[in-house]
GUTOR-105163 format. One line per 4 residues: number of its first residue (from 0); for each residue y negated, x negated, z negated of C-alpha. Coordinates in nm, 4 decimals. Layout:
! GUTOR-105163
NUM	Y:X:Z ~ ...
END
This chain:
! GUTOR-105163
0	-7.2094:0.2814:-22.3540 ~ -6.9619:0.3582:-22.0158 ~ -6.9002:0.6689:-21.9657 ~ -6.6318:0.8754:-21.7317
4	-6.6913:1.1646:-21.5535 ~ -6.4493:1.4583:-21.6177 ~ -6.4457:1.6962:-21.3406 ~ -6.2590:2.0382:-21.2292
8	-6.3029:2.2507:-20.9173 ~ -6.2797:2.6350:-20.8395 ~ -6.2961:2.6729:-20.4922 ~ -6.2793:3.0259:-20.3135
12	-6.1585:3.1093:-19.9961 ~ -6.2068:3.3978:-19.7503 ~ -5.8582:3.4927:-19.6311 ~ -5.7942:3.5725:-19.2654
16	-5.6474:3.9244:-19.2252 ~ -5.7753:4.2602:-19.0434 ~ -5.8467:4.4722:-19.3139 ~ -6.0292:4.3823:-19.6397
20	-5.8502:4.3724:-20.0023 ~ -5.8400:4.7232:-20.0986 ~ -5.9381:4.9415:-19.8177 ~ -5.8804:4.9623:-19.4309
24	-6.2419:4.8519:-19.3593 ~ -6.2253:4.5508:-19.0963 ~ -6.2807:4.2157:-19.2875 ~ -6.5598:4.1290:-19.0312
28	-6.8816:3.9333:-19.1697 ~ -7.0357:3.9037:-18.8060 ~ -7.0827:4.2876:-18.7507 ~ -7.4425:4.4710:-18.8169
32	-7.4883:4.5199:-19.1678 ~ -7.3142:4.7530:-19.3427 ~ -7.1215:4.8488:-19.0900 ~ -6.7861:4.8176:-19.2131
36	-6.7967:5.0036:-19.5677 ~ -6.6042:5.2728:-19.6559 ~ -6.5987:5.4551:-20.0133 ~ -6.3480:5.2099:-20.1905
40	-6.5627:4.8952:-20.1175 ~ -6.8767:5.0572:-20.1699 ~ -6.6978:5.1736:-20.5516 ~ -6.7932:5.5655:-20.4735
44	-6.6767:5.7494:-20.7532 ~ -6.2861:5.9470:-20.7143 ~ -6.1987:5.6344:-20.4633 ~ -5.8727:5.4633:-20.5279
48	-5.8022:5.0852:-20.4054 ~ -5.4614:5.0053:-20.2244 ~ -5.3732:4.6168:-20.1805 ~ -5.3713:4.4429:-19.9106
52	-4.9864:4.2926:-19.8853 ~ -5.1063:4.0450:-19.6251 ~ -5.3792:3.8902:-19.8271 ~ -5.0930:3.9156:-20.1128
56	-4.8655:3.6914:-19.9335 ~ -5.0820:3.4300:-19.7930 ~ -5.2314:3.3480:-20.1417 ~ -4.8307:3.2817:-20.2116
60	-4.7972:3.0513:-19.9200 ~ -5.1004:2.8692:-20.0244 ~ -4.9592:2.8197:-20.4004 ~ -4.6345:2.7372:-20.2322
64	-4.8189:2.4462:-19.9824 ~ -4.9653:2.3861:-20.3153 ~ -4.6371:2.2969:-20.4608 ~ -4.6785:2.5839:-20.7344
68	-4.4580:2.8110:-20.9048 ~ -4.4746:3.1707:-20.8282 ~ -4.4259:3.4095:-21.1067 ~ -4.1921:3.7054:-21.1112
72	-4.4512:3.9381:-21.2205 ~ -4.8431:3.9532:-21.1663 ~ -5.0990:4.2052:-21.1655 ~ -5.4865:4.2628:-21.1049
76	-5.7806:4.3286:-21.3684 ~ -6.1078:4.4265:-21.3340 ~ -6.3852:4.1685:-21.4467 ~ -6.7211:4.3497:-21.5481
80	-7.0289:4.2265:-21.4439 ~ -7.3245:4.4334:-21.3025 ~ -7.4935:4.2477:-21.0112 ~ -7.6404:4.3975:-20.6848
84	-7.3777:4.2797:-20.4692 ~ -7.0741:4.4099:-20.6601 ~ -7.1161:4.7759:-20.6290 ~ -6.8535:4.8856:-20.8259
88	-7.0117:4.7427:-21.1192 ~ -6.6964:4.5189:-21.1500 ~ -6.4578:4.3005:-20.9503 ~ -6.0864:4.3749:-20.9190
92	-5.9703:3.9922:-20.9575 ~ -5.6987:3.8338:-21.1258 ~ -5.6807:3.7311:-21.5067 ~ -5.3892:3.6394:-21.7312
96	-5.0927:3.6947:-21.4648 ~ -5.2299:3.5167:-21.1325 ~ -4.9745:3.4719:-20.8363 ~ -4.9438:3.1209:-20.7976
100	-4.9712:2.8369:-21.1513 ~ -4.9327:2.4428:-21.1806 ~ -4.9110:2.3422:-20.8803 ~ -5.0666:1.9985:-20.7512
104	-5.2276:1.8222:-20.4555 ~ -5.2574:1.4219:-20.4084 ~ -5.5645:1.2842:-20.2712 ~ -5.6683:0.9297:-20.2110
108	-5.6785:0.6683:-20.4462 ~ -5.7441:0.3068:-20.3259 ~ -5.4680:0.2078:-20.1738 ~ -5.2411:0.4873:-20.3217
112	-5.2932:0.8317:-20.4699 ~ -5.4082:1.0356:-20.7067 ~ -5.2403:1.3408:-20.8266 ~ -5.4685:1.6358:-20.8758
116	-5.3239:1.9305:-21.0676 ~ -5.3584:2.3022:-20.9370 ~ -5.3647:2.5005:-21.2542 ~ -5.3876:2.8651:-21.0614
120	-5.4062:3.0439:-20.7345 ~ -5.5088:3.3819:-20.7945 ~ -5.6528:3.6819:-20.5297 ~ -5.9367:3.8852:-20.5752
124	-6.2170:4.0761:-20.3789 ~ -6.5238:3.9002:-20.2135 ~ -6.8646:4.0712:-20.3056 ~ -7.1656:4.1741:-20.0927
128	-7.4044:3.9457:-19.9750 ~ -7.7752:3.9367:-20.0721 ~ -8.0144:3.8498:-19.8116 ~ -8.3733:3.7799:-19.9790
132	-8.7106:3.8239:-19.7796 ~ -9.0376:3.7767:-19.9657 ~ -9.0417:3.9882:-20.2357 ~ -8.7578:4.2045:-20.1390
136	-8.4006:4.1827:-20.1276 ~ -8.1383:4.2772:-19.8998 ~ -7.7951:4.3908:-19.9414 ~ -7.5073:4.4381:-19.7127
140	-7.1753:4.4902:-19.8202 ~ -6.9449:4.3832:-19.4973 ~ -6.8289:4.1014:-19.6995 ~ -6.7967:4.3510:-20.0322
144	-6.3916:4.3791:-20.0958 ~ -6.2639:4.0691:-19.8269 ~ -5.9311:3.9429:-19.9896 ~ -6.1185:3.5997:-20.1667
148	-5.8390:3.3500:-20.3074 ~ -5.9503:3.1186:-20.6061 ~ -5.7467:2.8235:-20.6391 ~ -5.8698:2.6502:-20.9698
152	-5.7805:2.2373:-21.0509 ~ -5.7328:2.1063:-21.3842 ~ -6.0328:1.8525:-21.4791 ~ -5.8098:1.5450:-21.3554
156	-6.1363:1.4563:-21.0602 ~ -6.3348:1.1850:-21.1919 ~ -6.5471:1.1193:-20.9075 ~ -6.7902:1.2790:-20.6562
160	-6.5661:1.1297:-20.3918 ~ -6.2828:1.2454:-20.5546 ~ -6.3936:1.6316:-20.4936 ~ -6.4593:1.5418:-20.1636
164	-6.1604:1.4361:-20.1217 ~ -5.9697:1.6907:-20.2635 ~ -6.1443:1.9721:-20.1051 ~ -6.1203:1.7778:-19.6956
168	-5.7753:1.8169:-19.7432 ~ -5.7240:2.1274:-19.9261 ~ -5.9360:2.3216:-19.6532 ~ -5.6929:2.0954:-19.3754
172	-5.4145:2.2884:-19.5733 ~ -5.5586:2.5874:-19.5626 ~ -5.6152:2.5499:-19.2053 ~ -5.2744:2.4367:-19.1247
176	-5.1086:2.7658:-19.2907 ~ -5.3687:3.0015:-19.0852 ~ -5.4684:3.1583:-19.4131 ~ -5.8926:3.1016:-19.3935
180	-6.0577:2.9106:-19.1848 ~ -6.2090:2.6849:-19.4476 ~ -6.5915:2.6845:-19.2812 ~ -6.8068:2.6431:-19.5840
184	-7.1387:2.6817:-19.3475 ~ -7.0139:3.0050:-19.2830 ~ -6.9466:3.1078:-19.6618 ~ -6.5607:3.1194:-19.6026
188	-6.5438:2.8462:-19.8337 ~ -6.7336:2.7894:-20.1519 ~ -6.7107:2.6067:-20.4537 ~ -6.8151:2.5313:-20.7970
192	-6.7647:2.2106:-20.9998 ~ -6.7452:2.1909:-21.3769 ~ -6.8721:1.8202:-21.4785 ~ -6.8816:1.6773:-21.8235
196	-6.8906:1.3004:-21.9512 ~ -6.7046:1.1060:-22.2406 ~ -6.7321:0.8020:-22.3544 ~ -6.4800:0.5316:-22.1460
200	-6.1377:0.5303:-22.3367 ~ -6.1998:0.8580:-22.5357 ~ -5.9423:1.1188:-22.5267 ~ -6.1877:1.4423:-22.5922
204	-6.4056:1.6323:-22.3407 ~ -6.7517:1.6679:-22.3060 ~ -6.9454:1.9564:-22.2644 ~ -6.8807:2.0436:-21.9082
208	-7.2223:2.1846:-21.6662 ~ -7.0675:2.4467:-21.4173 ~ -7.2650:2.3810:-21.0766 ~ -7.2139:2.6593:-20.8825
212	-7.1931:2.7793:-20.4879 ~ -7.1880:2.4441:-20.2981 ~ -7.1807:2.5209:-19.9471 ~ -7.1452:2.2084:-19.7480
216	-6.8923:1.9044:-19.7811 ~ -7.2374:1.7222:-19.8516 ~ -7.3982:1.9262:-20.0760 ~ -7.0148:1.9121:-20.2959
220	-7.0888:1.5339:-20.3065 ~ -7.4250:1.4914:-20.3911 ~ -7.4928:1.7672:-20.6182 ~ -7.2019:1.6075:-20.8343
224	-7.3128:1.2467:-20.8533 ~ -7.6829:1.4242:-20.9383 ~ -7.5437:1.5554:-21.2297 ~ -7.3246:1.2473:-21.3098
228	-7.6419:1.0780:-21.3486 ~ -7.8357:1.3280:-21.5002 ~ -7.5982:1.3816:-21.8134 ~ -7.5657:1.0001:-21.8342
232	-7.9101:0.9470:-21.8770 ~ -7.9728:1.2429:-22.1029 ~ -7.6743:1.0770:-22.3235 ~ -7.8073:0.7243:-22.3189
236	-8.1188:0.8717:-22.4826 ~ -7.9366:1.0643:-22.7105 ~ -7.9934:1.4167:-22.6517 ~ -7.7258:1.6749:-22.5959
240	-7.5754:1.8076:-22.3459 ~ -7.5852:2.1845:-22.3199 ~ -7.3189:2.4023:-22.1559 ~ -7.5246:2.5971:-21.8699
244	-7.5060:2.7101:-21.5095 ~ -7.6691:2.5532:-21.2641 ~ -7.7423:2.5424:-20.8140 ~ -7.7903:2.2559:-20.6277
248	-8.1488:2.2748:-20.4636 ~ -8.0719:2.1479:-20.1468 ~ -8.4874:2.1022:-20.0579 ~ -8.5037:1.8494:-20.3977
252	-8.1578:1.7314:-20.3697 ~ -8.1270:1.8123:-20.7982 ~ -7.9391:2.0529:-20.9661 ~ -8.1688:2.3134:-21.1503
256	-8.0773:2.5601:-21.4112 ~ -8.0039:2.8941:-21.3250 ~ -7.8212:3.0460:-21.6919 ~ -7.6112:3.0116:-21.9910
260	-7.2511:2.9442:-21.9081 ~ -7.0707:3.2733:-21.9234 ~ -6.6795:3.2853:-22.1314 ~ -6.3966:3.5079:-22.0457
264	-6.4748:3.7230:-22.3113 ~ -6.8127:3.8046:-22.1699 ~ -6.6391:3.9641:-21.8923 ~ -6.4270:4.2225:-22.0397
268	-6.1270:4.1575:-21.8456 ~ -5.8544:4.4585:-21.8952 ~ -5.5430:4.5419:-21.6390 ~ -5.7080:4.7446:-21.3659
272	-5.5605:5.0854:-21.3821 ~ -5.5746:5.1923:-21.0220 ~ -5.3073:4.9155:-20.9023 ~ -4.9612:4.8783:-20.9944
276	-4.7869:4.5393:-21.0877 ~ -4.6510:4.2949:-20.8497 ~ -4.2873:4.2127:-20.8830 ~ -4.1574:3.9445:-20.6992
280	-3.7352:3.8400:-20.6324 ~ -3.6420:3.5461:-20.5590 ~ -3.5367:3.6150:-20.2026 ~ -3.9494:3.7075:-20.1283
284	-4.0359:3.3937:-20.2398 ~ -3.8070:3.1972:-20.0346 ~ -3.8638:3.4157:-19.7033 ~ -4.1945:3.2725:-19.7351
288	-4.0592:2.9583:-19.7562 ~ -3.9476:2.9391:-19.4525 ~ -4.2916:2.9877:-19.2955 ~ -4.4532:2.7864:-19.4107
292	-4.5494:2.4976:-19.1288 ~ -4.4861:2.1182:-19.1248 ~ -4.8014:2.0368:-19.3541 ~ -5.0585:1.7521:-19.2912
296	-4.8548:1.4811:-19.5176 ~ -4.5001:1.5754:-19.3427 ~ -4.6614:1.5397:-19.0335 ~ -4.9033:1.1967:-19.0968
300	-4.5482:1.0494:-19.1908 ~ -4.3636:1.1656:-18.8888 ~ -4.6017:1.0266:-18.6609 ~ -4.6464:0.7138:-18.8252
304	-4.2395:0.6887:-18.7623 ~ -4.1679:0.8875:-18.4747 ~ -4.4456:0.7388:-18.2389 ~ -4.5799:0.3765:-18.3996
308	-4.9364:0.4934:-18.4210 ~ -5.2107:0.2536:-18.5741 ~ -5.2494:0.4660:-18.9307 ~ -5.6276:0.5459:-18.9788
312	-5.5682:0.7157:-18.5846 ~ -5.2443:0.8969:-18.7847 ~ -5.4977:1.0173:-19.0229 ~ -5.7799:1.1578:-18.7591
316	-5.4767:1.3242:-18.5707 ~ -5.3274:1.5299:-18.8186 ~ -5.6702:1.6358:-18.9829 ~ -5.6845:1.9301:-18.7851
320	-5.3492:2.1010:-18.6728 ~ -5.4889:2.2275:-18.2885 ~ -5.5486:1.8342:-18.2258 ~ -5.1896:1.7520:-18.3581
324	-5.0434:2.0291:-18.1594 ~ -5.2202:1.8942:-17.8500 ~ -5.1343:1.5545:-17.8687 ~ -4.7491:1.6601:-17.9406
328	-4.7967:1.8628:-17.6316 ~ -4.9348:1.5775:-17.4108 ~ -4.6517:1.3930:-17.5063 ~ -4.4358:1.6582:-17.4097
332	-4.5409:1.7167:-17.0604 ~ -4.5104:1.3369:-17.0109 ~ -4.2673:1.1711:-17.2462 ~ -4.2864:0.8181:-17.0782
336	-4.6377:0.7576:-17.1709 ~ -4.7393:0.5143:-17.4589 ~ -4.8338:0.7621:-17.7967 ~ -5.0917:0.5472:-17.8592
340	-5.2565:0.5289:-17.5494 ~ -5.2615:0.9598:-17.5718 ~ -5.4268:0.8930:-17.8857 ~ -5.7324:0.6657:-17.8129
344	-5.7895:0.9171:-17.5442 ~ -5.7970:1.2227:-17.7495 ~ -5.9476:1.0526:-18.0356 ~ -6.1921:0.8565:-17.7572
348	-6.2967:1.0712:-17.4637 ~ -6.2238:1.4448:-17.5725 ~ -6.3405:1.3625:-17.9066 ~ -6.6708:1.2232:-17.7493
352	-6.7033:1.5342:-17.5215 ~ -6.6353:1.8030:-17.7990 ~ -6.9393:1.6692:-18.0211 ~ -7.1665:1.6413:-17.7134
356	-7.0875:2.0138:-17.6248 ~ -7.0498:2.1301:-17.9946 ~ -6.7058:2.3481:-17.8847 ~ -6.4249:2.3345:-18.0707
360	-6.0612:2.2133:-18.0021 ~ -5.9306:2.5577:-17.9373 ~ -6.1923:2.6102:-17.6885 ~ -6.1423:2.3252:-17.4333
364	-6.0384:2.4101:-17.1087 ~ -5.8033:2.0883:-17.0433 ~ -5.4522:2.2002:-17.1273 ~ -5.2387:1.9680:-17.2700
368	-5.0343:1.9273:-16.9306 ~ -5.3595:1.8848:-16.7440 ~ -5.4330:1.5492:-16.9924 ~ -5.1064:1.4053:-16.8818
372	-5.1020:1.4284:-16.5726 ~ -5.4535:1.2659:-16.5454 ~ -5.2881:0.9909:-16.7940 ~ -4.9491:0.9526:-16.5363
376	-5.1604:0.8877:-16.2267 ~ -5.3381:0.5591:-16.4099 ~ -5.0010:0.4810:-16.5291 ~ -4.9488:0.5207:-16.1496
380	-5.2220:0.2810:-16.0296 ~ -5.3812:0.6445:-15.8577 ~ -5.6733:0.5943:-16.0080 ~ -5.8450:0.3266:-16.2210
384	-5.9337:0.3437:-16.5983 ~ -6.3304:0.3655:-16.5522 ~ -6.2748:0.6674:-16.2447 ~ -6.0030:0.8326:-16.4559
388	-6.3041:0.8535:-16.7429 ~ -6.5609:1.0210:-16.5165 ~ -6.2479:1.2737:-16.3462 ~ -6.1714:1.3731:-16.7356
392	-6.5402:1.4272:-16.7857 ~ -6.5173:1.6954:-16.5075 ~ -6.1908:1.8223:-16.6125 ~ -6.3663:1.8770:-16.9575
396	-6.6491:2.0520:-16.7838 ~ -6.4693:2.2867:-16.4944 ~ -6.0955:2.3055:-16.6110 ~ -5.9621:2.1727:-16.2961
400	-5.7292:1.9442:-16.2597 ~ -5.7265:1.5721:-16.2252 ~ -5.5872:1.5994:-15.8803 ~ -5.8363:1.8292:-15.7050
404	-6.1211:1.5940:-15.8714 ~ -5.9203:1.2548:-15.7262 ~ -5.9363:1.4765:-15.3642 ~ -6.2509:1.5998:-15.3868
408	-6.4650:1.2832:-15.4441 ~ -6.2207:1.0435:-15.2941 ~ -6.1942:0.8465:-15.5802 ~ -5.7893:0.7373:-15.5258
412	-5.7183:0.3761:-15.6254 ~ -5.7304:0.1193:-15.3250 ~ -5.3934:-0.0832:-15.3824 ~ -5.2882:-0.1789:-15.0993
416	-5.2693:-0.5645:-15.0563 ~ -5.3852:-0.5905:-14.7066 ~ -5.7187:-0.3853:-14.7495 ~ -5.7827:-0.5461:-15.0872
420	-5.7679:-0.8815:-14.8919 ~ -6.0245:-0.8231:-14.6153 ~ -6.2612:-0.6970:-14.9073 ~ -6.1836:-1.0122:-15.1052
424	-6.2455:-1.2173:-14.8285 ~ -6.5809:-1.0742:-14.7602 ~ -6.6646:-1.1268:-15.1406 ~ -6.5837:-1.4692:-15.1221
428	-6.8145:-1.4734:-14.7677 ~ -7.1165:-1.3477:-14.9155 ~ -7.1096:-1.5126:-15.2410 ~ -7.0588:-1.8917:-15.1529
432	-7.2545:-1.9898:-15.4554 ~ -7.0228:-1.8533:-15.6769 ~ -6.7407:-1.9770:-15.5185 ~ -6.8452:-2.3249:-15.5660
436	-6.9057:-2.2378:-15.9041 ~ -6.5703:-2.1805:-15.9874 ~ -6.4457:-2.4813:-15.7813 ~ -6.6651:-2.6823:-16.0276
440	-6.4561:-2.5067:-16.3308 ~ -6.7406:-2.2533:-16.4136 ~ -6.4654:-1.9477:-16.5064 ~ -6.7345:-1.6934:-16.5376
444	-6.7821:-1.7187:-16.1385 ~ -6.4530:-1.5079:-16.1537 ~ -6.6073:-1.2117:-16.3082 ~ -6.8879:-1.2613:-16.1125
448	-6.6595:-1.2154:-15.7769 ~ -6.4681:-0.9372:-15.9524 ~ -6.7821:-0.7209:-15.9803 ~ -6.8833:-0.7687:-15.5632
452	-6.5373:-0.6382:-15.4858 ~ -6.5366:-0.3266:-15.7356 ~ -6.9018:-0.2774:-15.6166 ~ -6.7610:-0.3022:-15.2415
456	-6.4878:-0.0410:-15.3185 ~ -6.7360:0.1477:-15.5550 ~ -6.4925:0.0707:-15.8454 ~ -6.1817:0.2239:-15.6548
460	-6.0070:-0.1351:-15.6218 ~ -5.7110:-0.1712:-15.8304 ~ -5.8181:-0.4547:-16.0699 ~ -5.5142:-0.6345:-16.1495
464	-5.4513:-0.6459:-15.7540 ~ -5.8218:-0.7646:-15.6959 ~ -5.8189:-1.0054:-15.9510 ~ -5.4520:-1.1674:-15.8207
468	-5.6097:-1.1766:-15.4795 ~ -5.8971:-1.3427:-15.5464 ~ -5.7446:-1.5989:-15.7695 ~ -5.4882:-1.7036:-15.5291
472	-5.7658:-1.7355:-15.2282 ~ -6.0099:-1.9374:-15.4905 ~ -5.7154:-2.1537:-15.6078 ~ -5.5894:-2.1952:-15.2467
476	-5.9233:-2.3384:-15.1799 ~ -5.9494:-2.5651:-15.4778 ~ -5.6273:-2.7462:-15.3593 ~ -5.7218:-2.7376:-15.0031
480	-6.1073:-2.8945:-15.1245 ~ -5.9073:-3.1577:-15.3249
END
């Protein structure tokens, strides 16, 4: 018997703000442990929680990216649960009234798209983090009370490269509207899938495995198809599938068990009494609007229309807004050059150099206007294509411009007709082989010429020049031979 995979993802997201969810602590993971704890988010007894209204609104501008409708009214309620890292013995989260509901996010599909629906986007508070050595465990509680957004699909994935899918873009989304930063190795971003089979062509559910706190775009994938295969072979021999919890060992590349799925009920949700209701007009809603930025779709179409790009570089261009914004700006400081020759460079050569130095786009030190005016003076016959790689590789390294590089190691273009021509001459001098070579129609000879002159001008000639020049002389000789 087929069967098709039924899949939903919960995927929660460390927002970006100064201050964590319910107390003025600074929402900094990177400090000393336990550093950054005050009464509230260590739950001392006669503290009282105030929210965050930051965190507040960029959960609404990620429902509204989302394409979601944003209630009137919504509230917080605490979820019980005694763990280690929750100190408070329960977590303020969000229940029956969350900010954002049905929203929706396409993905790819073949050669269209698949519409994934966003059934909430609620806000709640991030918990401590356990550190276990040996026998012993470790707490600290930096990360206990960071605003933590859950936005929750309805089961419409059906594919381990579906989720992958869906969550590349929704953490380019995220990224785009400066609201997390969507790094997963750094436990910003985590995730849990619920997976269940049915039989191909039936219109019930299965009993859906909940695999929990994936922590890598890889991990997302694999652990999935793992359990895709697992539950199909456990149905094929006719056992049953049981409704449990499990992790993805990463060592064994399996999913192992870990408990019995919890229900809502088990968590005792009631309206948490220390925080007052949200109310929202209609005028809030659309101030936020209006901030929110051009998002990765708008944009992918724009530049497909606006500047003729090949599509799959359209794609690799908007996946990350700094690299959009700098190849806008390059094409900004120098409006007359070809959009698609900015793009194989950014996409080539800085691309290159930022996974050889493991920095990251905002940390290069070639400005935008730097770029271009390296790209003008090729355009300008300055400098050849082969130089103006090596000049960029310095520019990438020191953050000086392509100018003082050009200066400094006397690397300007030779164009000039009459210089070229003695050099040609001498080419054609000390190769005479060659030149009877291509006198006897061997073509290659050419090339072979080409390389003596670059070599002579240690690859400063202009080509086109070089190779006019010596094809004139070699032609001049054919006729003058015949």
């Amino acid at each position: 018997m087929a069967y098709e995979a039924i899949i939903g993802m919960e995927v929660h997201a460390q927002i970006i703000t100064a201050s964590k969810m319910f107390c003025p602590c600074a929402a900094d993971t990177a400090a000393p442990p336990n550093t950054h704890v005050c009464p509230v988010c260590l739950g001392l007894p006669g503290s009282l929680p105030v929210i965050n209204e930051a965190a507040v609104q960029a959960t609404i501008l990620t429902g509204l990216a989302l394409h979601c409708e944003v209630p009137s009214c919504s509230k917080f309620d605490r979820k019980n649960y005694h763990y280690p890292d929750l100190p408070k013995g329960y977590q303020i989260s969000q229940y029956d009234l969350p900010l954002c509901v049905n929203g929706w996010l396409d993905i790819p599909d073949g050669a269209g798209s698949k519409r994934i629906r966003i059934r909430r986007v609620h806000l709640e508070e991030d918990t401590g983090r356990l550190l276990h050595e040996g026998r012993h465990s470790l707490i600290d509680y930096n990360r206990a009370g960071i605003p933590l957004m859950e936005i929750v699909t309805e089961a419409d994935l059906r594919s381990a490269d579906d989720a992958w899918y869906y969550l590349t873009q929704l953490r380019t989304i995220l990224r785009y509207l400066g609201v997390s930063t969507g790094n997963m190795e750094e436990g910003a971003m985590r995730c849990e899938a619920n997976v269940s089979l049915r039989p191909v062509g039936s219109a019930e559910f299965g009993v859906k495995v909940e695999i929990k706190n994936l922590n890598s775009f890889r991990a997302v994938r694999q652990a999935i198809a793992y359990e895709i295969e697992r539950q199909t072979a456990l149905l094929e021999r006719g056992e049953r599938i049981r409704q449990i919890t499990v992790g993805w060992d990463e060592d064994r590349h399996c999913t192992v068990f870990q408990r019995s799925k919890e229900y809502a009920e088990d968590y005792r949700y009631f309206p948490e009494p220390d925080l007052p209701p949200l109310f929202f007009a209609p005028a809030i809603i659309d101030e936020l609007r209006q901030r929110l930025p051009e998002l990765p779709e708008e944009k992918a179409g724009r530049f497909a229309q606006e500047y003729g790009i090949r599509r799959e570089d359209v794609a690799l261009l908007v996946a990350e807004r700094d690299v959009a914004d700098y190849f806008e700006a390059v094409l900004q400081a120098a409006p007359l050059l070809s959009p698609q020759t900015v793009a194989n460079w950014i996409l080539g050569e800085l691309f290159r150099l930022l996974s050889e130095e493991g920095i990251a786009m905002a940390d290069i030190r070639v400005q935008p206007e730097a770029l271009a005016g390296l790209l003008k003076l090729v355009n300008e016959g300055v400098i050849n294509l082969g130089s103006a790689k090596e000049v960029f590789a310095e520019m990438f390294r020191t953050g000086e411009t392509a100018d003082v590089i050009i200066e400094r190691r006397g690397l300007r273009q030779i164009s000039g007709e009459e210089q070229l021509a003695t050099i040609v001459a001498q080419a054609l001098a000390q190769n005479p082989q060659a030149v009877q070579d291509y006198l006897a129609g061997k073509d290659a000879a050419l090339g072979f010429l080409m390389g003596q002159v670059m070599k002579a001008t240690r690859g400063q000639a202009n080509p086109q020049v070089a190779r006019q020049l010596l094809q004139e002389e070699l032609e001049r000789r054919r006729t003058t031979h015949s």
